[in-house]
C-alpha positions as CSV (number, residue, x, y, z in Angstrom):
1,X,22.1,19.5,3.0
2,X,18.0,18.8,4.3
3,X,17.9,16.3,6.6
4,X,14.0,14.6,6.7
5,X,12.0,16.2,9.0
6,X,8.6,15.2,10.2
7,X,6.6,17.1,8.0
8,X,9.4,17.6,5.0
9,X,8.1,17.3,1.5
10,X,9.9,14.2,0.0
11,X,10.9,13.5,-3.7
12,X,12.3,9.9,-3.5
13,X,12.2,6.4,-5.1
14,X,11.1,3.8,-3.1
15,X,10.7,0.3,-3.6
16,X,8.5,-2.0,-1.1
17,X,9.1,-5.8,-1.1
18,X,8.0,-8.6,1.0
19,X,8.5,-12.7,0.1
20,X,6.9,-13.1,-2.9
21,X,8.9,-9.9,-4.0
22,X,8.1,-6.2,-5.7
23,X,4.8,-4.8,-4.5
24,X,5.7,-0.9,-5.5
25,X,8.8,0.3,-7.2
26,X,9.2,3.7,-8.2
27,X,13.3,3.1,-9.3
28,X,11.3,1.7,-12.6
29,X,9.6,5.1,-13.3
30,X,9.4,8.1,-12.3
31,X,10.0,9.3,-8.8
32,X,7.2,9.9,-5.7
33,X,6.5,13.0,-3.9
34,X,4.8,13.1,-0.7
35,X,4.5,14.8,2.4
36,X,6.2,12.6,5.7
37,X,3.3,12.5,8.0
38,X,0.0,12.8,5.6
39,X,-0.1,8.7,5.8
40,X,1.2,8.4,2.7
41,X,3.3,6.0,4.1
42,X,3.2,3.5,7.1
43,X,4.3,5.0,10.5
44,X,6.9,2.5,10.7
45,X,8.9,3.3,7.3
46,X,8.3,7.0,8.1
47,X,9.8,6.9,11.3
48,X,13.2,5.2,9.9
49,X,13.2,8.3,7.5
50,X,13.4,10.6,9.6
51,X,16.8,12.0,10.2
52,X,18.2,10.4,6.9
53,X,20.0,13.2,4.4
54,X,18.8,14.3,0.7
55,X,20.9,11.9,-1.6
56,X,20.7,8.8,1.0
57,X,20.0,5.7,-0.7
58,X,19.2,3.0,2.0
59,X,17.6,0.0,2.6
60,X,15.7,-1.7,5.5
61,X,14.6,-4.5,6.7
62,X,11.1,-4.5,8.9
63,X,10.3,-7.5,11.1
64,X,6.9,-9.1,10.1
65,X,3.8,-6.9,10.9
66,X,5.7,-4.0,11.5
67,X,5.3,-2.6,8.4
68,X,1.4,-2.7,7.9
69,X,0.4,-4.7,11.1
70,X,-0.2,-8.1,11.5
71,X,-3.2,-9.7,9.3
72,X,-6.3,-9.9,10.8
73,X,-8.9,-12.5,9.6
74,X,-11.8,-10.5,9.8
75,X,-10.5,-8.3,7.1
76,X,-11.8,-10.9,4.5
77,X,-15.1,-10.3,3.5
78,X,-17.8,-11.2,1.0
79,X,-19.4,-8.4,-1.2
80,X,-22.3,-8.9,-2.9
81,X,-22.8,-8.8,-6.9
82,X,-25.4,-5.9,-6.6
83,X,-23.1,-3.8,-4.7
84,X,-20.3,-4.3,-7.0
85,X,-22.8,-3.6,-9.5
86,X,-23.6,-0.3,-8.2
87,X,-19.6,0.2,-7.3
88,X,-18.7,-0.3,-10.7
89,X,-19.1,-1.7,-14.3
90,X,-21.8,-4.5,-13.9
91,X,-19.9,-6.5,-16.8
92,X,-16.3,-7.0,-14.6
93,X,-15.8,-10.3,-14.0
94,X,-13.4,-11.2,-10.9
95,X,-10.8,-13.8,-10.3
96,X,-8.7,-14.7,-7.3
97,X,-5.5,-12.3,-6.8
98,X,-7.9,-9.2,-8.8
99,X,-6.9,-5.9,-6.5
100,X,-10.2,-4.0,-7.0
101,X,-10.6,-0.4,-5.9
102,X,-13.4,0.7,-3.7
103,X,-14.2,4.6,-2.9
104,X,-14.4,5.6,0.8
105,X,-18.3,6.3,2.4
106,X,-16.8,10.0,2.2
107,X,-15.8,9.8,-2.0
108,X,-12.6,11.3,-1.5
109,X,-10.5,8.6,-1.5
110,X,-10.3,5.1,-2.3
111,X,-9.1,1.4,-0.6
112,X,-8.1,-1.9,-1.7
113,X,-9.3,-5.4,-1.8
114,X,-7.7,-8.4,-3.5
115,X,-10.0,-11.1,-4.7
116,X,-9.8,-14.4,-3.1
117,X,-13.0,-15.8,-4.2
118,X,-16.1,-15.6,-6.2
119,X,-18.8,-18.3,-5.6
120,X,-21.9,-19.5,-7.8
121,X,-24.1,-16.2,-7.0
122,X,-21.5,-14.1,-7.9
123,X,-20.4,-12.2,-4.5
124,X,-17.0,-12.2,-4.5
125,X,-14.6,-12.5,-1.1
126,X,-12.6,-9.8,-0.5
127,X,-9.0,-9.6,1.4
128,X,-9.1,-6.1,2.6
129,X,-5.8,-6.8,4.2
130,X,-2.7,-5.0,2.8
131,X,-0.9,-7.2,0.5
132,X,2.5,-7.2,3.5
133,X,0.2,-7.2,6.2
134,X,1.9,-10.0,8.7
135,X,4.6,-10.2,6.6
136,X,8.6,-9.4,6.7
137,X,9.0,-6.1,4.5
138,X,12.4,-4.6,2.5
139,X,11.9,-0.9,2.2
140,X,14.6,0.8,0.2
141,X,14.7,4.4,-0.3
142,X,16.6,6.7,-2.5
143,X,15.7,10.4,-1.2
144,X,16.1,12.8,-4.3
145,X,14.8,15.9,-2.5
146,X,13.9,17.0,1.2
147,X,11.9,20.4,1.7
């Protein structure tokens, strides 16, 4: 039997919740592969898989902010119309809770930002927070496979 390794290749289901409930759920669908250390996931969920067996299905319980660290106010920022325009379709029109996906300066990857606001010009604030930051998080796993 594999036990988790930093650095094992991990097919699992895995279901992240905080107050409000469900943010990811892969028990729904189909399960997630990924490679334990890549970032894939948060240091802290990694580090309570480690040593776990294929076929464990376990849950835990992560204080508030240990998860995705504690929320930090200057994450919130306004982005103007014109560089949304140029980000994306110029037709999207935001609302408040909207996740919108923005590319890294590099283009090989992309981040969050959940709407909060959009005032009269339309420049829309932007939490660029992760949705648990600050918050208690349940992180159940199911590991399927451990290479």
């Amino acid at each position: 039997m594999s036990i988790v390794q930093t650095g094992s290749f991990l097919t699992l289901h895995y279901r992240l919740a905080g107050p409000k409930g469900d943010i990811i759920n892969t028990f729904t669908d189909k399960p997630a592969t990924l490679s334990l250390g890549s970032g894939e996931l948060s240091p802290a969920m990694e580090e309570r898989l480690v040593g776990l067996a294929e076929g464990t299905h376990t849950t835990f319980e992560l204080p508030a902010g240990e998860a995705f660290g504690d929320r930090n106010p200057d994450m919130a920022q306004w982005v103007a119309r014109k560089l949304l325009n140029q980000l994306g379709d110029p037709m999207e029109k935001y609302a408040a809770g909207d996740v919108v996906q923005f590319p890294t300066p590099d283009g090989l990857g992309s981040y969050a930002g959940t709407v909060l606001e959009v005032n009269q010009e339309g420049a829309v604030l932007f939490d660029f927070n992760h949705p648990l930051a600050g918050q208690p998080v349940t992180f159940e796993v199911r590991l399927i496979g451990v290479l």
